[in-house]
N, C-alpha and C positions, 0 to 999 in steps of 0.2 A: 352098527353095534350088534354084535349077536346075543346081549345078557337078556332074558329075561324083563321086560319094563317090569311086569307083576309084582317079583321078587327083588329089583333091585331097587325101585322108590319108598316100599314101606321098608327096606332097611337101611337105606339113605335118613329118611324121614326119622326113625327108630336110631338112628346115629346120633343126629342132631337134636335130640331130642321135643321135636316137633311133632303136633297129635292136631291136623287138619280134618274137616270133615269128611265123610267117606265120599261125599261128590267131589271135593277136592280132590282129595285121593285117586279116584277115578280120571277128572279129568289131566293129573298128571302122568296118571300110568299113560292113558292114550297119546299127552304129548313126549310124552320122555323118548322115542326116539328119531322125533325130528330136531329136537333140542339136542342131541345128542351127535347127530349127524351134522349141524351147526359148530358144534364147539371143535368137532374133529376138522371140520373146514379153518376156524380159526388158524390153526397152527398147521395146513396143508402147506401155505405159503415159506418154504424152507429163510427166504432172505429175511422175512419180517419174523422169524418165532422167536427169538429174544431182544427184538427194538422193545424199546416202551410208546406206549400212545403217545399223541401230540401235546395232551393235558397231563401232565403229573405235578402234582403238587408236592412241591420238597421244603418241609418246616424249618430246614436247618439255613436255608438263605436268603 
């Protein structure tokens, strides 16, 4: 991911309206883009990007 961690987790955070401590904060900026390079692996898999998990829970049956 090329955004900025710095600038893009305090306006994630500032979206959701979430106000964590600044070590928080800190330790997010530092993980935000392996977590980020994670989610992009998620849906790298073209067969599996719109299956559902093995678990879904469906109310209606």
């Amino acid at each position: 991911m090329s955004a900025d961690p710095a600038v893009v987790v305090p306006a994630m955070l500032a979206a959701a309206g979430v106000t964590p401590l600044g070590e928080e904060i800190a330790l997010m900026i530092a993980e935000f883009p392996a977590r980020a390079d994670a989610i992009e692996k998620l849906y790298a898999v073209t067969e599996a990007r719109y299956e559902e998990p093995c678990l879904v829970f469906h109310a209606l049956l």
